[in-house]
N, C-alpha and C positions, 0 to 999 in steps of 0.2 A: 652653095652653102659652104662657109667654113669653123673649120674646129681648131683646136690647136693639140699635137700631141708633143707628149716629151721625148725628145730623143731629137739628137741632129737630125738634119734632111736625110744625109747620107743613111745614115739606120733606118729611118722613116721606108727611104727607097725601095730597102732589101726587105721590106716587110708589106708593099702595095697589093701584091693579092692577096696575103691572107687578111688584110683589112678591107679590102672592096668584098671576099668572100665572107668576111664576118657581117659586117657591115647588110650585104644583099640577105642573106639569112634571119637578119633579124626583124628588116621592114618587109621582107615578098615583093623588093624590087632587086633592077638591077643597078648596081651603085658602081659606080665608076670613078676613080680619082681623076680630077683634071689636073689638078697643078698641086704643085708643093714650095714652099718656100721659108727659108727660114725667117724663124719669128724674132725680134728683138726683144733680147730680156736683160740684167744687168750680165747673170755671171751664168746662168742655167742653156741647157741645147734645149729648145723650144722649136717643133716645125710647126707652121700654119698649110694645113691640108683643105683643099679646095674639092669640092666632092657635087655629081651631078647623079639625078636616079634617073629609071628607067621604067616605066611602066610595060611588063613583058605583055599585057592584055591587052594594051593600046599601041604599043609600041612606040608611043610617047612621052617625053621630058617631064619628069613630074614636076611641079608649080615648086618652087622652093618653101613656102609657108605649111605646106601638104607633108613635106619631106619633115621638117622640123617635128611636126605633132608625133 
């Protein structure tokens, strides 16, 4: 799944667990960053954040459409 936030990559970067930890806290999984990359905008820092869950009771990849709701 991807989101986009504001802030360069590099900002983005120093801030990856406390968003995989917010992130897991909200849905009752475990959410993992896979990739980051910067987003194209005209003039603004925009990252595009690629993000995987984790089902701790299955210990399976949650379905991406499952993650979204």
């Amino acid at each position: 799944m991807k989101f986009i936030m504001s802030g360069s990559t590099i900002d983005i970067e120093k801030q990856v667990e406390a968003i995989s930890k917010s992130l897991s806290d909200a849905t009752n999984l475990i959410v993992k960053i896979r990739m980051l990359e910067p987003h194209e905008t005209s003039r603004e820092f925009w990252t595009n954040v690629y993000i995987y869950a984790i089902d701790p009771k299955t210990n399976t990849v949650v379905d991406m459409e499952d993650l979204q709701e």
